[in-house]
DORO-930902 format. One record per residue: residue number from 1; x, y, z of N, C-alpha, C, O, CB in turn. Coordinates in nm, 4 decimals. Glycine has a CB too. Layout:
! residues N
R    i        nX        nY        nZ       caX       caY       caZ        cX        cY        cZ        oX        oY        oZ       cbX       cbY       cbZ
R  NUM         X         Y         Z         X         Y         Z         X         Y         Z         X         Y         Z         X         Y         Z
...
This chain:
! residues 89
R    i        nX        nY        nZ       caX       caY       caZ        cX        cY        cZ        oX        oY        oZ       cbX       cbY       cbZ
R    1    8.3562    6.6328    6.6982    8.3965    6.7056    6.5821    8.5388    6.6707    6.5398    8.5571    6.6619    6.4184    8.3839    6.8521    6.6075
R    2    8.6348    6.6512    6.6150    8.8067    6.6053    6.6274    8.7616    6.4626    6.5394    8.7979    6.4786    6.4229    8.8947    6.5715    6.8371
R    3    8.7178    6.3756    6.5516    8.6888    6.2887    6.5082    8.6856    6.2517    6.3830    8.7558    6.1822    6.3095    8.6201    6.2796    6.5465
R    4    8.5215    6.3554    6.3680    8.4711    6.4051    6.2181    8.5935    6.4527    6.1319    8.6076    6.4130    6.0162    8.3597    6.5398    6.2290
R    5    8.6587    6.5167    6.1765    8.7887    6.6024    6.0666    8.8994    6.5090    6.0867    8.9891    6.5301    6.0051    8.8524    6.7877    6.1193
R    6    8.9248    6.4093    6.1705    9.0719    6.3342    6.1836    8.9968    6.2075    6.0348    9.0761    6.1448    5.9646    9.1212    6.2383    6.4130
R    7    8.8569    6.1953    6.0169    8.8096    6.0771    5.9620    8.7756    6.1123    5.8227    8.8082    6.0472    5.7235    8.6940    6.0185    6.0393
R    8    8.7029    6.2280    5.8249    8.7121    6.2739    5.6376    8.7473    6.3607    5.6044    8.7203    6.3856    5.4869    8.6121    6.2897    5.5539
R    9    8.8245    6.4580    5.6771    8.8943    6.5587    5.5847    9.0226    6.5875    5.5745    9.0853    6.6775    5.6304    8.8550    6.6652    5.6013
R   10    9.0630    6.4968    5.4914    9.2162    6.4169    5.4713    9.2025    6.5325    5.3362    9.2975    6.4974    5.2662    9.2342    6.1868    5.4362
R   11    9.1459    6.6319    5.2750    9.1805    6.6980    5.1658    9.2267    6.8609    5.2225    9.2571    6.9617    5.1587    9.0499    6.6883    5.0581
R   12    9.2184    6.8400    5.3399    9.2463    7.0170    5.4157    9.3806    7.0530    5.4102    9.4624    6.9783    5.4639    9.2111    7.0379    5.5943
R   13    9.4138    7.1455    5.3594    9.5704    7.1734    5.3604    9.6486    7.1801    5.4836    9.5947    7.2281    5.5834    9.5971    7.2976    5.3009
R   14    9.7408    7.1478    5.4878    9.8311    7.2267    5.6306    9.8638    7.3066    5.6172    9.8328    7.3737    5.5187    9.9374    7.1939    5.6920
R   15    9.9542    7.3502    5.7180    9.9965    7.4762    5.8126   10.1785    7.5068    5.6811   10.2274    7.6081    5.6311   10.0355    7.3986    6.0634
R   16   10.2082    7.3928    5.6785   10.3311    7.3674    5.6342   10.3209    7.4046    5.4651   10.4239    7.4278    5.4016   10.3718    7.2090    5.6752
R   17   10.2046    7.4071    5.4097   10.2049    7.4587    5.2456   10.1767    7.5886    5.2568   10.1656    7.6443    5.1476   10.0927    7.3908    5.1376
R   18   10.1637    7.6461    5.3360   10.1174    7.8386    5.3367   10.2545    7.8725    5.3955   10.2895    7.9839    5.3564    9.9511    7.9133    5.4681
R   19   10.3359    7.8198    5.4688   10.4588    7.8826    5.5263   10.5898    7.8092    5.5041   10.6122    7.6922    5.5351   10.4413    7.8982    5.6716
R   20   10.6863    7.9083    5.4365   10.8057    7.8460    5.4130   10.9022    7.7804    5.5285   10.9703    7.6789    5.5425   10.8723    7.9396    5.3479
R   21   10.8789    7.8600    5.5788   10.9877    7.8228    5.7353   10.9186    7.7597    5.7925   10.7967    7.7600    5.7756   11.0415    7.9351    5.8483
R   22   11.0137    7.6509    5.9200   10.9645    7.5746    5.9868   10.9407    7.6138    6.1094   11.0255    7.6251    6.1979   11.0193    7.4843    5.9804
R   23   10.7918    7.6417    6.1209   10.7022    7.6692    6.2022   10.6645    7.5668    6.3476   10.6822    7.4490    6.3166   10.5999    7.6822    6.1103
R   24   10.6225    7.5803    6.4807   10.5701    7.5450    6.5033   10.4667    7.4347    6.5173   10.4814    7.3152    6.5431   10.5847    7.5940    6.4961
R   25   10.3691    7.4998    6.4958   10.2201    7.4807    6.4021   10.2274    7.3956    6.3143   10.1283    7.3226    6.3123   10.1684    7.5962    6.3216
R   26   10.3315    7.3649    6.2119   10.3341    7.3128    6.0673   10.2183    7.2025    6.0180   10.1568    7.1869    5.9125   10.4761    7.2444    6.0488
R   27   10.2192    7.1495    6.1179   10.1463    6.9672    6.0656   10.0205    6.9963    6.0834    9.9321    6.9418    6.0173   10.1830    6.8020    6.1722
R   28    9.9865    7.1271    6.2174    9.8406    7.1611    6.2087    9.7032    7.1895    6.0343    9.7381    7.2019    5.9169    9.8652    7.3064    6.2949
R   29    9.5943    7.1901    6.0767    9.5207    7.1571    5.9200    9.5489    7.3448    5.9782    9.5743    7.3994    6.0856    9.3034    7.0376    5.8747
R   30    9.5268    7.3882    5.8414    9.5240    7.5603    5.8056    9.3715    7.6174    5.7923    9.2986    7.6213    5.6933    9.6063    7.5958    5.6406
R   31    9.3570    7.6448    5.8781    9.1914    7.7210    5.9457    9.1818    7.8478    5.7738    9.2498    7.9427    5.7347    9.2288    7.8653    6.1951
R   32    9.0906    7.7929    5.7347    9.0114    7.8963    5.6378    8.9691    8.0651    5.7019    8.9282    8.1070    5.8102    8.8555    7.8102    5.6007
R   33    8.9938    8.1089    5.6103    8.8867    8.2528    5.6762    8.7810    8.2444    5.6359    8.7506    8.1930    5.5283    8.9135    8.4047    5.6414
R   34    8.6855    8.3074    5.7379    8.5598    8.3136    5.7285    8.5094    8.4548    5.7187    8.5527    8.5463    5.7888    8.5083    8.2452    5.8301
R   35    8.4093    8.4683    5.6220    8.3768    8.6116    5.5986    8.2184    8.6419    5.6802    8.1947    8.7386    5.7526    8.3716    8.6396    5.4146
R   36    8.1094    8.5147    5.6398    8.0192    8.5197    5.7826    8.0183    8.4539    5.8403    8.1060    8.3683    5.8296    7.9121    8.5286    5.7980
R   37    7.9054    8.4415    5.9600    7.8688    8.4260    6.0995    7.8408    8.2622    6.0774    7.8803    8.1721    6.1515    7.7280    8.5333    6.1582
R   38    7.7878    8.2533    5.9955    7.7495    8.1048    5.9768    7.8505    8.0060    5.8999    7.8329    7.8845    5.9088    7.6173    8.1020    5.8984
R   39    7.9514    8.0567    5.8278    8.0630    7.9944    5.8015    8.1693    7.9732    5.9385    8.2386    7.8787    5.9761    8.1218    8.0757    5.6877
R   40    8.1472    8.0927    5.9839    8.2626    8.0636    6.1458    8.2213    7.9682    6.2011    8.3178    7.9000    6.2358    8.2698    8.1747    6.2789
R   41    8.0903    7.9050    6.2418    8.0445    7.8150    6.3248    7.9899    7.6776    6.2538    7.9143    7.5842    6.2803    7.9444    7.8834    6.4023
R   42    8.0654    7.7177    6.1588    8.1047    7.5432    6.0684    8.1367    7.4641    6.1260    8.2034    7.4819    6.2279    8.2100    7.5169    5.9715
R   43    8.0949    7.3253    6.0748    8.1239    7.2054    6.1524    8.3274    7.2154    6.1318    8.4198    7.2136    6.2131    8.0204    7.0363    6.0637
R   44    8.3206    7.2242    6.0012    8.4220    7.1855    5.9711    8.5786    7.3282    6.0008    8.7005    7.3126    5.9943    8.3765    7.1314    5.8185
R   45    8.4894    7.4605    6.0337    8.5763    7.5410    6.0960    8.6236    7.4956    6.2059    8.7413    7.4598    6.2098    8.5321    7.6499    6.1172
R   46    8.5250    7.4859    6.3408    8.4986    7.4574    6.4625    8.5987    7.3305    6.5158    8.6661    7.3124    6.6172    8.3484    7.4307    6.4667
R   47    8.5723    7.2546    6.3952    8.6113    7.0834    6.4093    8.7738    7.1422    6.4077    8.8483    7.1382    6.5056    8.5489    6.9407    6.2426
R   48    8.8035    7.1879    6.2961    8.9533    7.2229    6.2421    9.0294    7.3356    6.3987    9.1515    7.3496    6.3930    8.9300    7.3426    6.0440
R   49    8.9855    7.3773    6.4729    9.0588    7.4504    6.5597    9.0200    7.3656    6.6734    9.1026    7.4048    6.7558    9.0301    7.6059    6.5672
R   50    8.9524    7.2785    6.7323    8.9492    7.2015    6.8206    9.0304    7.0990    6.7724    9.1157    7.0768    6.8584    8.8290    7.1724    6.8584
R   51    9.0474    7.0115    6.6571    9.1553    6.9235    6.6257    9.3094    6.9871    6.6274    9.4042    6.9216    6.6707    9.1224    6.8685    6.4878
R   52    9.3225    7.1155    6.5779    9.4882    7.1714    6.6422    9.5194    7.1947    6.7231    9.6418    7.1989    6.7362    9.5478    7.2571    6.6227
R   53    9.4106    7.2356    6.8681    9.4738    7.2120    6.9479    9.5077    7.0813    7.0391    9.5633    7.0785    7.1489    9.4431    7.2871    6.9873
R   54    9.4587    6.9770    6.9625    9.4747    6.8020    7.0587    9.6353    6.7931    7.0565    9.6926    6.8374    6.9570    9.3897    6.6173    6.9517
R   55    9.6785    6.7614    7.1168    9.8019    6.7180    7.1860    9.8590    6.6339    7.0228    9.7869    6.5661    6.9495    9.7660    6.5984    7.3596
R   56   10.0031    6.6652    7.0023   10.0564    6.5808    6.8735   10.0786    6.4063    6.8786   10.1278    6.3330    6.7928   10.2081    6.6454    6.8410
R   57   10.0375    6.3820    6.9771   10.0668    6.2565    7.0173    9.9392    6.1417    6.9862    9.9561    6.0306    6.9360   10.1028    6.2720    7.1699
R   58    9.7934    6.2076    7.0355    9.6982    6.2202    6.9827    9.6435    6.1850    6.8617    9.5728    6.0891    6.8307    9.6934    6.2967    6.9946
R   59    9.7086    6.3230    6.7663    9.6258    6.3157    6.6413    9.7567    6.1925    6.5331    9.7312    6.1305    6.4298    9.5932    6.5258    6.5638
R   60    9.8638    6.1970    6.5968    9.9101    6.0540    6.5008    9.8429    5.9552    6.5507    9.8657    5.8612    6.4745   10.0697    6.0021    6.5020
R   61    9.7891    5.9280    6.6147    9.7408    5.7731    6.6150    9.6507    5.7804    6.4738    9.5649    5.8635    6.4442    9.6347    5.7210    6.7748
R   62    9.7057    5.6497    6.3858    9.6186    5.5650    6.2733    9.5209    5.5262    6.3290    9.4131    5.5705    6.2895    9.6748    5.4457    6.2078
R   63    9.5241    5.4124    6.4603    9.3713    5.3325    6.4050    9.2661    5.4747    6.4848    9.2893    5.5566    6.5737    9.3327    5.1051    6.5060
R   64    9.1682    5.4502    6.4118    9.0410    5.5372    6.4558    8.9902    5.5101    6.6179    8.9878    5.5913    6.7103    8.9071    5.4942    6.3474
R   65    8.9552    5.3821    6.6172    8.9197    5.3468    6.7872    8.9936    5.4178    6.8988    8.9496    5.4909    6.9875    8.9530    5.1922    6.8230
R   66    9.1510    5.3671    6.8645    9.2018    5.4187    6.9663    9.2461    5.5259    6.9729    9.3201    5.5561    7.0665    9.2684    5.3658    7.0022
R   67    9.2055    5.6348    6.8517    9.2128    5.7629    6.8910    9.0968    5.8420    6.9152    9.0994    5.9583    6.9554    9.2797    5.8204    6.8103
R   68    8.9781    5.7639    6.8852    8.8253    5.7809    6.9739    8.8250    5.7934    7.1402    8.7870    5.8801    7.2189    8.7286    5.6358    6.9455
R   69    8.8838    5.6692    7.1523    8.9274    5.6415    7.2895    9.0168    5.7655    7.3443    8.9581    5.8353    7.4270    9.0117    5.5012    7.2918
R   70    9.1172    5.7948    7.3197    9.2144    5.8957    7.3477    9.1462    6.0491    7.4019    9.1619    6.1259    7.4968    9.2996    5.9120    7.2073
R   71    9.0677    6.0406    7.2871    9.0225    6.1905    7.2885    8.8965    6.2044    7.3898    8.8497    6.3034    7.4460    8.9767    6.2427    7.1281
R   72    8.8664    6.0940    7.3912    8.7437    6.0647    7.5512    8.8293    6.0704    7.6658    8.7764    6.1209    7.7648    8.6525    5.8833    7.5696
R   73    8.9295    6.0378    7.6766    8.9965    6.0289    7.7940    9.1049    6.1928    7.8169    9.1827    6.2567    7.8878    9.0894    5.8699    7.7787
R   74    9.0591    6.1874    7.7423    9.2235    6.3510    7.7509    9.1411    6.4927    7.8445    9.1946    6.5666    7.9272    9.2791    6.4610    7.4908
R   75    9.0221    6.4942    7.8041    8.9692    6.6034    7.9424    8.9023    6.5338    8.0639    8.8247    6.5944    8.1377    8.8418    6.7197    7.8912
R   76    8.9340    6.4117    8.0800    8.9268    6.3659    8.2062    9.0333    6.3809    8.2958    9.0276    6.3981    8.4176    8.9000    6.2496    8.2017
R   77    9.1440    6.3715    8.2130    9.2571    6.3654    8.3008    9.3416    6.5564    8.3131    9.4536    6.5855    8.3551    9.3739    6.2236    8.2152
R   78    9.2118    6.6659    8.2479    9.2575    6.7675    8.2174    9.1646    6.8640    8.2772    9.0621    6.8576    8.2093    9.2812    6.7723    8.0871
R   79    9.1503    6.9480    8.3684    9.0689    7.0624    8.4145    9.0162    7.1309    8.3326    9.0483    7.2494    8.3410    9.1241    7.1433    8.4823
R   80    8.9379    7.1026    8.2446    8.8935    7.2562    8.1405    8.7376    7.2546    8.1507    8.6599    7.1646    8.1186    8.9445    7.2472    7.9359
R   81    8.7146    7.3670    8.1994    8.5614    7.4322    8.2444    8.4703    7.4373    8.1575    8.3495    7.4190    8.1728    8.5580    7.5681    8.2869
R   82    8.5540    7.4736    8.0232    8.4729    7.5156    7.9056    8.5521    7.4868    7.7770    8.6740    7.4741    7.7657    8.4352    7.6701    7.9140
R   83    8.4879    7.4817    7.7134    8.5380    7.4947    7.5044    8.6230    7.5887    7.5248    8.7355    7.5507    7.5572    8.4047    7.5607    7.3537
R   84    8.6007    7.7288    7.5141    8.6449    7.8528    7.5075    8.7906    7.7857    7.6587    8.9066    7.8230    7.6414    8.4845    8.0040    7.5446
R   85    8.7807    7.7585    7.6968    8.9273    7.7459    7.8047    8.9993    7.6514    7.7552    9.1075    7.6436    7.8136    8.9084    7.7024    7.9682
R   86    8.9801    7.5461    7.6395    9.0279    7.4635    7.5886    9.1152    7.4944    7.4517    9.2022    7.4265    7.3971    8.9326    7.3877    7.5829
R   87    9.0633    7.6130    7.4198    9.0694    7.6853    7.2501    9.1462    7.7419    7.2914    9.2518    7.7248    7.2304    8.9580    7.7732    7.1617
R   88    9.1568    7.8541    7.4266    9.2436    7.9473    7.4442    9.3756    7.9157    7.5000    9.4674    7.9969    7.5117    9.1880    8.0320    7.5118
R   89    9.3794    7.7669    7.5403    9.5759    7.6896    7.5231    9.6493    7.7411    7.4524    9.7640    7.6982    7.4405    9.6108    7.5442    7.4593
């Protein structure tokens, strides 16, 4: 899904056009609200909060491969049991 949203959804706003001050967060994409059950478990919700939390080092890589590669390798070298233990970083 990190993939899917690092590859076509170059039109998602950031973190940095909803907040004046310099935040954190800023460069992160800005998670929509969702009003139902089936919008929350959007590809493109789902995709968008698993891509903010990848490491900033990560999501700059340009070429695509080697940030395919990256993101295959980053919970190998990382203990996480579950999605939900990965989200909650």
């Amino acid at each position: 899904m990190t993939c899917f949203i690092k590859r076509y959804c170059h039109s998602q706003e950031l973190n940095s056009n909803f907040h004046e001050c310099n935040t954190q967060r800023k460069m992160d994409i800005h998670i929509q609200s969702c009003k139902t059950d089936l919008s929350q478990k959007s590809v493109i919700n789902i995709g968008t909060k698993l891509y903010n939390k990848v490491p900033g080092c990560i999501k700059e890589m340009d070429n695509y491969k080697a940030l395919k590669k990256k993101l295959k390798s980053f919970p190998l070298h990382h203990a996480f049991y579950s999605v939900e233990e990965f989200v909650s970083l």
